[in-house]
C-alpha positions in Angstrom: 13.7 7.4 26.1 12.2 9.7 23.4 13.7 8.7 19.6 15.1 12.3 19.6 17.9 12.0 21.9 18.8 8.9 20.6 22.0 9.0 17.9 23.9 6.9 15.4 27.3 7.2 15.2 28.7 8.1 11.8 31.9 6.1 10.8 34.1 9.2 11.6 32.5 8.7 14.9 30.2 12.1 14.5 27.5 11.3 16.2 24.1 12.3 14.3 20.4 11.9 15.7 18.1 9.0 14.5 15.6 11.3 13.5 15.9 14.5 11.5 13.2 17.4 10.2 13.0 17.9 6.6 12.3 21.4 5.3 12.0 20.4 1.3 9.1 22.5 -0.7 9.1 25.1 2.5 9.9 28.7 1.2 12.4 30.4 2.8 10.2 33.4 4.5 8.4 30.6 5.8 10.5 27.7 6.9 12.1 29.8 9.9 8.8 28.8 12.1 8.7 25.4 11.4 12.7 24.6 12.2 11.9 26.9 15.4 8.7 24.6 16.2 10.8 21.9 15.8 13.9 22.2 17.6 11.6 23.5 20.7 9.6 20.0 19.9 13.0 18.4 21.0 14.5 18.0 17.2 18.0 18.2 17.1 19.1 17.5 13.6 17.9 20.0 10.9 17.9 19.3 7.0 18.3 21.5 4.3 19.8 22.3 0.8 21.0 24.8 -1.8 18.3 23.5 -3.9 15.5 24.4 -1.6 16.6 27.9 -1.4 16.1 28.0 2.1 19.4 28.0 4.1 19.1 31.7 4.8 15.4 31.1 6.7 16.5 27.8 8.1 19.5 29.3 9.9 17.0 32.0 10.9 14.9 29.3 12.6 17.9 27.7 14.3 19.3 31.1 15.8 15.7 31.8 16.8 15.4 28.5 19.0 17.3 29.5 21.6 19.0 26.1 21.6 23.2 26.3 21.4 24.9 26.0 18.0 27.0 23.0 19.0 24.1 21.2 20.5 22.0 20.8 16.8 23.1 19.0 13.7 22.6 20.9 10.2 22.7 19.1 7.1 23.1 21.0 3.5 23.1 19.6 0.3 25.5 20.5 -3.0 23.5 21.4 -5.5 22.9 18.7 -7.9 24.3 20.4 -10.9 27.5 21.5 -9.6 30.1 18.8 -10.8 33.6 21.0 -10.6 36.1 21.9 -8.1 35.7 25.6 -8.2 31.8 25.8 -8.6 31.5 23.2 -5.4 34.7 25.5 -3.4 32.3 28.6 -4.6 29.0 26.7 -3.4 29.9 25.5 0.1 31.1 28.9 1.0 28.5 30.6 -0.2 26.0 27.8 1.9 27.8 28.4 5.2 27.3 32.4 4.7 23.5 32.1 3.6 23.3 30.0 6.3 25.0 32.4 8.6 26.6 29.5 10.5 31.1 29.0 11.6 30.6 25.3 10.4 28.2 22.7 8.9 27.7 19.2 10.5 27.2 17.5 7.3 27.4 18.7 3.8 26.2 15.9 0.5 26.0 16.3 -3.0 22.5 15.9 -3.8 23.0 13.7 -6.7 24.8 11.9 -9.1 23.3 13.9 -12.0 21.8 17.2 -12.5 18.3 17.3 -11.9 17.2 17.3 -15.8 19.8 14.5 -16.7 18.4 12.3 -13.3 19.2 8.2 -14.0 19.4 9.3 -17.4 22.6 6.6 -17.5 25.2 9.1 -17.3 27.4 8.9 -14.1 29.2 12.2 -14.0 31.2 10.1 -12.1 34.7 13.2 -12.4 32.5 16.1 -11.8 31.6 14.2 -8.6 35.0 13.4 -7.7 35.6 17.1 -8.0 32.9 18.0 -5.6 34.2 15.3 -3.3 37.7 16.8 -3.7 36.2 20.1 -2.4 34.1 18.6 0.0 36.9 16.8 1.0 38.9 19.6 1.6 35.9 21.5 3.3 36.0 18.9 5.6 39.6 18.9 6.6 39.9 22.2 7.2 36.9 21.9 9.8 34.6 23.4 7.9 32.0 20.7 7.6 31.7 18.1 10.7 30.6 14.8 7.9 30.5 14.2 4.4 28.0 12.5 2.3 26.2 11.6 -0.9 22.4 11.9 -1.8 20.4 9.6 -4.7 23.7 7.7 -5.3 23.1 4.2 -6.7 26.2 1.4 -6.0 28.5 2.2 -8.9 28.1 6.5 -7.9 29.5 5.0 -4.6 32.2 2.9 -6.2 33.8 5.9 -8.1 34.0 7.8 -4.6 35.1 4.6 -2.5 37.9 3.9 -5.0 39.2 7.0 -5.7 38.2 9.8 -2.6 40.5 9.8 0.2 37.8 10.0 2.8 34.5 7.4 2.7 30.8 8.9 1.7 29.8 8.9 5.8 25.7 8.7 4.6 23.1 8.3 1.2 20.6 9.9 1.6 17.7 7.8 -0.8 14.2 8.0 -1.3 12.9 5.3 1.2 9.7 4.1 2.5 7.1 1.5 3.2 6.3 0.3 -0.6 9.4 1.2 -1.8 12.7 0.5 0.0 15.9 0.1 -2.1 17.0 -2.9 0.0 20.0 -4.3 -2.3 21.4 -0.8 -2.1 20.9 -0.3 1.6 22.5 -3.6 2.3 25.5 -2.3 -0.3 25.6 0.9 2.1 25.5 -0.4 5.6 28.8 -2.7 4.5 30.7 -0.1 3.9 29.5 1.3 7.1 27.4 4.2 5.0 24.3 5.3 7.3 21.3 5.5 5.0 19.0 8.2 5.3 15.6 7.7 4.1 14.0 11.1 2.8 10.1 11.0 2.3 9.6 8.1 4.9 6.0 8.8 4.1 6.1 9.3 0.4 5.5 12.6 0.8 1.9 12.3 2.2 1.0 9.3 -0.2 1.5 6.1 2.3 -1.3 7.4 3.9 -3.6 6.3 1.0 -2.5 3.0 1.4 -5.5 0.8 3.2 -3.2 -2.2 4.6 -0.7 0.4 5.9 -3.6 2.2 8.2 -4.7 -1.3 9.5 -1.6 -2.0 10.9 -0.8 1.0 12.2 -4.4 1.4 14.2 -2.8 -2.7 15.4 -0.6 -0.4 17.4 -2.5 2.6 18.3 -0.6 4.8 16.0 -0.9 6.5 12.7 0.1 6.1 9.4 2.8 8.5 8.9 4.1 7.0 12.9 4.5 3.7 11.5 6.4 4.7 8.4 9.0 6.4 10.1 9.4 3.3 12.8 9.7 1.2 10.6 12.4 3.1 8.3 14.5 3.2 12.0 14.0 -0.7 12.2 15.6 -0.9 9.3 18.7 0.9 10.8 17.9 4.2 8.5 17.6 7.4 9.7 14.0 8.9 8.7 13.3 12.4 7.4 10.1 13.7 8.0 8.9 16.8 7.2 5.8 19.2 8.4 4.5 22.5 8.6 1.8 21.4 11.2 3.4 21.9 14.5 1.1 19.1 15.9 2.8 16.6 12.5 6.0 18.0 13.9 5.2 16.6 17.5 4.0 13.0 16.8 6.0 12.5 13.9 8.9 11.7 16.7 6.4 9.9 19.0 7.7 6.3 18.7 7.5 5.0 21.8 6.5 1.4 19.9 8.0 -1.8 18.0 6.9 -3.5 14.9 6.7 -7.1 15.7 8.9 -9.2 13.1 6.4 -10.8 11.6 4.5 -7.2 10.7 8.1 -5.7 9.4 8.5 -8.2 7.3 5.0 -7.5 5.9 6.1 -4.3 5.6 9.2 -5.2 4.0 6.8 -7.1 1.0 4.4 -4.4 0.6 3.5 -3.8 -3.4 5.4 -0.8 -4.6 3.6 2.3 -4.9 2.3 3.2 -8.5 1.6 6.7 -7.9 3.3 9.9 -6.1 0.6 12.1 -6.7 1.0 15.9 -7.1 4.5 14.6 -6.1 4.9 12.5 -9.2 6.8 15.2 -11.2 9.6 15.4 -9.0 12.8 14.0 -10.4 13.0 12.2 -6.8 9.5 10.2 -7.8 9.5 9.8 -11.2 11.4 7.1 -11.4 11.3 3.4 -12.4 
């Protein structure tokens, strides 16, 4: 059974697909292709957000695919600096018009901080109860299908477990082979939080790494293949992204299993030192 009809059921009992396509850093008179490629490739759960100014192409893409509505998932994300009621009321609106879509399947706020104040120590911890609150509201009035959280470390998760009425239903967190945030994942999946790991292959850089590409030629598959199966292993749900339909295509070829003993290889790897022409990305540059 191809990884792309398979699903995890979120704890509202939404059910979302293992595997989704990422569209970050593709402009928005360009990503319509790609999302088209994609859901033709057999990809039913699309990712996007305000930030990447590209809702209005990606919903282009998704009418264009001649698959139903109902039968693909479309994430969003809150921008990262809007931390009040009416700017996140404002915001999800205005994301669901761009988008040119009745409903969203999941909306998050796309981090604790703003992007220039990033793990800078401050929490915002009331302007995200105030997005929640709208989110919230979003939600109940059918709206948006799931809410979550993106970039949130345990105590960003605290403030909405202990005072939102409804529980963050994913995190979204940078996660991959040389750097996996297992404390926090382990936080996440008790409180029955799916994780979902964006850049599963460090946005092009794992495939650098020389102990990575041995393993992965072990079984017959690449690099990038063997990132993203071993994210699912870990119970996450991968994001990859690609402009290169052929990238698109094999990225969801996982027809394998990492034996124990090579996950937990995996698991130890030494932690990546260097992102690249990634490296000034709030995501990445980070201790």
């Amino acid at each position: 059974m191809s990884i792309l009809t398979e699903q995890y059921a979120l704890s509202n009992g939404v059910k979302i697909p293992k595997i989704g396509f990422g569209t970050w850093l593709v402009d928005d008179d360009k990503v319509a292709k790609p999302v088209e490629d994609a859901i033709k490739g057999g990809y039913r759960h699309i990712d996007t957000a305000q930030a990447y100014e590209n809702e209005h192409g990606v919903g282009e893409g998704i009418r264009n695919s001649g698959v139903a509505r109902e039968d693909i998932f479309v994430t969003t994300k809150l921008a990262a600096e809007i931390k009040s009621y009416p700017e996140a009321v404002e915001a999800i609106g205005q994301s669901l018009k761009t988008m040119g879509v009745d409903y969203l399947d999941m909306m998050i706020i796309h981090s604790p901080q703003p992007w220039n104040d990033f793990r800078s120590g401050e929490h915002y911890f009331e302007g995200n109860l105030e997005a929640w609150h709208a989110m919230e509201e979003a939600y109940n009035d059918g709206k948006i299908r799931a809410i979550g959280v993106s970039n949130f470390e345990q105590e960003d998760l605290e403030n909405i477990l202990e005072n939102g009425t409804i529980k963050p239903m994913v995190n979204q967190v940078l996660a991959h082979v040389s750097n996996t945030p297992f404390d926090l994942i382990q936080y996440c999946q008790k409180h029955d939080i799916l994780v979902e790991a964006y850049s599963p292959v460090a946005h092009g850089e794992i495939l650098n790494n020389q102990q990575i590409k041995e393993l992965a030629e072990k079984y017959n598959v690449s690099t990038a293949q063997l990132s993203i199966r071993y994210c699912l292993q870990l119970g996450l749900l991968p994001l990859p992204k690609s402009e290169n339909p052929d990238h698109i295509r094999s990225n969801a070829e996982l027809d394998f299993e990492i034996s124990a003993e090579d996950l937990n290889k995996l698991k130890q790897m030494e932690r990546i030192k260097d992102y690249g022409d990634a490296s000034s990305f709030p995501v990445f540059d980070q201790d």
